[in-house]
MIVO-668584 format. One line per 3 residues: number of its first residue (from 0); their letters; for each residue x, y, z of N, C-alpha, C, CB. Coordinates in nm, 4 decimals. Glycine has a CB too. Example, Ala and Ser with C-alpha at 12.3 -4.5 7.8 and 13.67 -1.06 7.14 Angstrom:
REM residues 2
0	AS	1.3190/-0.5690/0.7800/1.2300/-0.4500/0.7800/1.3200/-0.3300/0.7800/1.1308/-0.4473/0.9046; 1.2850/-0.2250/0.7080/1.3670/-0.1060/0.7140/1.2900/0.0030/0.7870/1.4084/-0.0598/0.5725 .
This chain:
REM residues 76
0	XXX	22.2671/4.2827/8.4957/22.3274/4.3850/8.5779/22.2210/4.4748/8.6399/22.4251/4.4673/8.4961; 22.1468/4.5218/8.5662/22.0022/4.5947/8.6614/21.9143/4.5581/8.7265/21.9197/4.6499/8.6121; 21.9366/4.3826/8.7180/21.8230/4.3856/8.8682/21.8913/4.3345/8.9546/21.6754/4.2979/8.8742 .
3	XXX	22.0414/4.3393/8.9339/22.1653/4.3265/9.0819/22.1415/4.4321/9.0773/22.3391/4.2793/9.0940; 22.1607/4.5790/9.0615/22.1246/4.6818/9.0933/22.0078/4.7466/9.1764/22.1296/4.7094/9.0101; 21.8831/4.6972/9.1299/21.7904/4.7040/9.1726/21.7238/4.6761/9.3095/21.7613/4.6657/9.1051 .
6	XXX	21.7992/4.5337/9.2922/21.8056/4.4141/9.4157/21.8797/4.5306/9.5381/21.9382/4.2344/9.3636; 22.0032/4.4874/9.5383/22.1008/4.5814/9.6114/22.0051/4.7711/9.6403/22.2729/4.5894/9.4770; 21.9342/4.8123/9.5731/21.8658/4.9100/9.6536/21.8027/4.9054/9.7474/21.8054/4.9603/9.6108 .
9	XXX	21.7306/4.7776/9.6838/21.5826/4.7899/9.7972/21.6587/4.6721/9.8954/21.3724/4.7256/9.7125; 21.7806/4.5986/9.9372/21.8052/4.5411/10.0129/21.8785/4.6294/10.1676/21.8705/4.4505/9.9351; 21.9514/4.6958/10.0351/22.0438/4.7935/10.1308/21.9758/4.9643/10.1372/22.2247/4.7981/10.0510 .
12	XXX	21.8390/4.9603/10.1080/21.7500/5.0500/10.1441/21.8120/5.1697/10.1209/21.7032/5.0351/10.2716; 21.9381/5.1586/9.9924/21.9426/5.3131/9.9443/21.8557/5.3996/9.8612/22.0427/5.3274/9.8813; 21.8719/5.5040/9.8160/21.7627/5.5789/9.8095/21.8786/5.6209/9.6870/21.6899/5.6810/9.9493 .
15	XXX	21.7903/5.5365/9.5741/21.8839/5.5119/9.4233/21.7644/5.5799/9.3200/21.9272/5.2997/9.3735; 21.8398/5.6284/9.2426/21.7584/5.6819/9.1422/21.8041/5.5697/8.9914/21.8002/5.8714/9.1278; 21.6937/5.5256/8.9842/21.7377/5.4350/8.8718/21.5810/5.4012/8.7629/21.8120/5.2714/8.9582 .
18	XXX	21.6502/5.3891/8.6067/21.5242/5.3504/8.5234/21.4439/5.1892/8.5272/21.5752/5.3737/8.3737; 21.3288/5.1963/8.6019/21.2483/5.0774/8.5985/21.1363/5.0738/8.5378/21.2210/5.0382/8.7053; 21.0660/4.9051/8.4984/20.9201/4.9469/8.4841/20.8871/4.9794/8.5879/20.8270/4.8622/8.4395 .
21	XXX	20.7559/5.0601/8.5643/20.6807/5.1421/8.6857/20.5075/5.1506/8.6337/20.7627/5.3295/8.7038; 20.4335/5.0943/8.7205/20.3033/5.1170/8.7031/20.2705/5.2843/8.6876/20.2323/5.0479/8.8241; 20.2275/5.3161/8.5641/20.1912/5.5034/8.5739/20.0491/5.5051/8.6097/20.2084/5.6093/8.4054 .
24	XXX	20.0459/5.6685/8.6898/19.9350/5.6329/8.7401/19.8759/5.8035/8.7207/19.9499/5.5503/8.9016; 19.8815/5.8425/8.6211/19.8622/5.9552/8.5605/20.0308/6.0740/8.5173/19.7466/6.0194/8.6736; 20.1351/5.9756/8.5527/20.2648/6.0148/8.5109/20.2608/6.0120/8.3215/20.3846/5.8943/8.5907 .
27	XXX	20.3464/6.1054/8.3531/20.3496/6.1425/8.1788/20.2516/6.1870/8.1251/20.3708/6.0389/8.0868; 20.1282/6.1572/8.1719/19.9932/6.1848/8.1066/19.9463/6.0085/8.0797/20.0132/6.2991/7.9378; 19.9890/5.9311/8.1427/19.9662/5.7791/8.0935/19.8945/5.7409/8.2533/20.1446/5.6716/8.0375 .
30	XXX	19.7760/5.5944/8.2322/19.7754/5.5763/8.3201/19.7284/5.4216/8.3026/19.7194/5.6739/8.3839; 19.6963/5.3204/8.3776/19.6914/5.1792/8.4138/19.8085/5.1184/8.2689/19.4934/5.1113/8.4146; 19.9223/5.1937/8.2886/20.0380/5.1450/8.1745/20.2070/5.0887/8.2720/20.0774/5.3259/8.0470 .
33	XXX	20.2271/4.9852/8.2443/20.3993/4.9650/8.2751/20.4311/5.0223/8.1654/20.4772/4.8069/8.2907; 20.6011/5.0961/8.2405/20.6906/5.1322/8.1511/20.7629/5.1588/8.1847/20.6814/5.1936/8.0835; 20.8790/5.1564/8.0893/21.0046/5.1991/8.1661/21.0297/5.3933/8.2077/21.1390/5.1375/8.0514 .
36	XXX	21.0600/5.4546/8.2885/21.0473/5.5567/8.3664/21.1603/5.5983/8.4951/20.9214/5.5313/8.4114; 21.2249/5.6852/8.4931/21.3351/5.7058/8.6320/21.2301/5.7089/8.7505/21.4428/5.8770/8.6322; 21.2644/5.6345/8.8447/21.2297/5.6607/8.9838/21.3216/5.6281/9.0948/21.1168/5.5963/9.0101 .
39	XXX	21.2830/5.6784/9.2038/21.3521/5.6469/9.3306/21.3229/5.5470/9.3974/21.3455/5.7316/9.4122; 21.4134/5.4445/9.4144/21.3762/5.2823/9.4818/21.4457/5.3296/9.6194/21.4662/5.1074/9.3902; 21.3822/5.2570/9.6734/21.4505/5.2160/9.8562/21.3820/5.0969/9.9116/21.4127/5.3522/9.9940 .
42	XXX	21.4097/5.1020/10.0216/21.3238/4.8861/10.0890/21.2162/4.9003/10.0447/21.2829/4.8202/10.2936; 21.1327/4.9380/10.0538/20.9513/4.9798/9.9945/20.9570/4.9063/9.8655/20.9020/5.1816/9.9543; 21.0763/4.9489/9.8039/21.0460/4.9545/9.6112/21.0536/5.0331/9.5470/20.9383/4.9351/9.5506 .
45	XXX	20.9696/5.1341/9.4932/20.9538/5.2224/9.4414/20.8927/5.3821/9.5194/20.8895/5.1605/9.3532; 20.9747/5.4724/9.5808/20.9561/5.5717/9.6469/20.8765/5.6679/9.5853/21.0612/5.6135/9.6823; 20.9241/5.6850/9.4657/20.8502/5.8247/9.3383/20.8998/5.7868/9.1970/20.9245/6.0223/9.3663 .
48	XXX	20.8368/5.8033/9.1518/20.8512/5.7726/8.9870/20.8883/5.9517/8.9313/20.6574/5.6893/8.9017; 21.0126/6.0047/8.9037/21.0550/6.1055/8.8407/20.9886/6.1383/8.7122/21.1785/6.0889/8.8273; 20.9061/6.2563/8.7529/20.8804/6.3340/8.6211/20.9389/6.3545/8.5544/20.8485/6.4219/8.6118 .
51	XXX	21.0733/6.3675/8.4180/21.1636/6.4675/8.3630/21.1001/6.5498/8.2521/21.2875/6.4009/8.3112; 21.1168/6.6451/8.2146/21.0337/6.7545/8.1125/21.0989/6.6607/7.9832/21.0895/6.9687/8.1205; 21.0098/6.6391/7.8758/21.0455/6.5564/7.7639/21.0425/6.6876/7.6671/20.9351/6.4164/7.7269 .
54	XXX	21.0975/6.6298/7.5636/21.0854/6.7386/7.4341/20.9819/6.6772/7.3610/21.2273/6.7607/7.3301; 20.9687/6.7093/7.2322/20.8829/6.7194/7.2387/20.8555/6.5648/7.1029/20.8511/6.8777/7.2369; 20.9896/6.5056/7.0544/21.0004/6.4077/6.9914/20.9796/6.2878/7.0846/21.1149/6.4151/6.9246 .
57	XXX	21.0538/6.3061/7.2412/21.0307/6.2226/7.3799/20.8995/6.1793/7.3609/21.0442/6.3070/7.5270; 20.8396/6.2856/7.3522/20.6718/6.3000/7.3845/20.6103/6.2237/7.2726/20.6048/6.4704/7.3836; 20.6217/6.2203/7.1883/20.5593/6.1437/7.0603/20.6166/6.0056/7.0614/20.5963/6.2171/6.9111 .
60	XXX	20.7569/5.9751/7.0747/20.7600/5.8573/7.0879/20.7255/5.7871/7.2280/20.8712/5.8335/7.0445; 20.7067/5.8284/7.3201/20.6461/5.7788/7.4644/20.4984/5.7453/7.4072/20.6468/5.9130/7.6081; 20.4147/5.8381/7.3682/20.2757/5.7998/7.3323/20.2786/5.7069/7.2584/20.1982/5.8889/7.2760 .
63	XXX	20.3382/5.6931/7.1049/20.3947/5.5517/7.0356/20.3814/5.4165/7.0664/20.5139/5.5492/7.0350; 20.4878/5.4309/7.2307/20.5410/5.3337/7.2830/20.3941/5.2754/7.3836/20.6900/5.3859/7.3596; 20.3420/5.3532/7.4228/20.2323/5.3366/7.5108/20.1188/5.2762/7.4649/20.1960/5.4473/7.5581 .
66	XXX	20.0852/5.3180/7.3106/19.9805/5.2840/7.2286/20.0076/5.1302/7.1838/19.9708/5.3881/7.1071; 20.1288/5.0945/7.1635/20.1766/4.9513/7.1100/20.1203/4.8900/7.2545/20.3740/4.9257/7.0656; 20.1381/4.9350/7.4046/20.1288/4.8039/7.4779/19.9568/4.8098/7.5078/20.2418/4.7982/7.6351 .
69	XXX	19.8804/4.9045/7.4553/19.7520/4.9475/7.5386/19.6223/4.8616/7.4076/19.7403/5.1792/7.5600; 19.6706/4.8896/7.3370/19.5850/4.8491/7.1807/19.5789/4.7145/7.1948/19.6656/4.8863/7.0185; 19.6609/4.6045/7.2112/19.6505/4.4722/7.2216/19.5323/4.4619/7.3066/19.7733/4.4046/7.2721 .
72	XXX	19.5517/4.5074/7.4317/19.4612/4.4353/7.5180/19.3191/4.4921/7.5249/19.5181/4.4315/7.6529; 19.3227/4.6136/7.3846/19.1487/4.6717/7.4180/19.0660/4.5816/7.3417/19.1028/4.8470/7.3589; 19.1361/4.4648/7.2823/19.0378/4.3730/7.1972/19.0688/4.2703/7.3146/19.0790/4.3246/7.0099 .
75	X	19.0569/4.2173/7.4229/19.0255/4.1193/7.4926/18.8817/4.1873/7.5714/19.1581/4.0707/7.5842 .
């Protein structure tokens, strides 16, 4: 169902606010990381990746989540 969703934005070039992976690129405080994140899609793709203010458990488990995908690949 979400990437008929997805699809249907960037086809019909609405200007959808929806949760995707998203390359961060100093968002959150994260950066050369996919993850999942709210942003605004339209034909382009991805318009803005939405900041939202996290609390502060958000915040610990986001870093968590970030560290599981970043640690694998610092030993290649």
């Amino acid at each position: 169902m979400s990437l008929v969703r997805i699809t249907k934005a960037i086809l019909q070039n609405e200007i959808s606010v929806l949760p995707i992976s998203a390359y961060l690129t100093g968002e959150y405080g994260h950066n050369d990381i996919y993850i999942g994140v709210p942003a605004i899609i339209n034909r382009n793709g991805i318009r803005s990746i939405l900041e939202i203010e996290l609390n502060a458990k958000e915040k610990n488990n986001l870093i968590s989540l970030s560290k599981l995908f970043v640690s694998p690949w610092n030993t290649f």
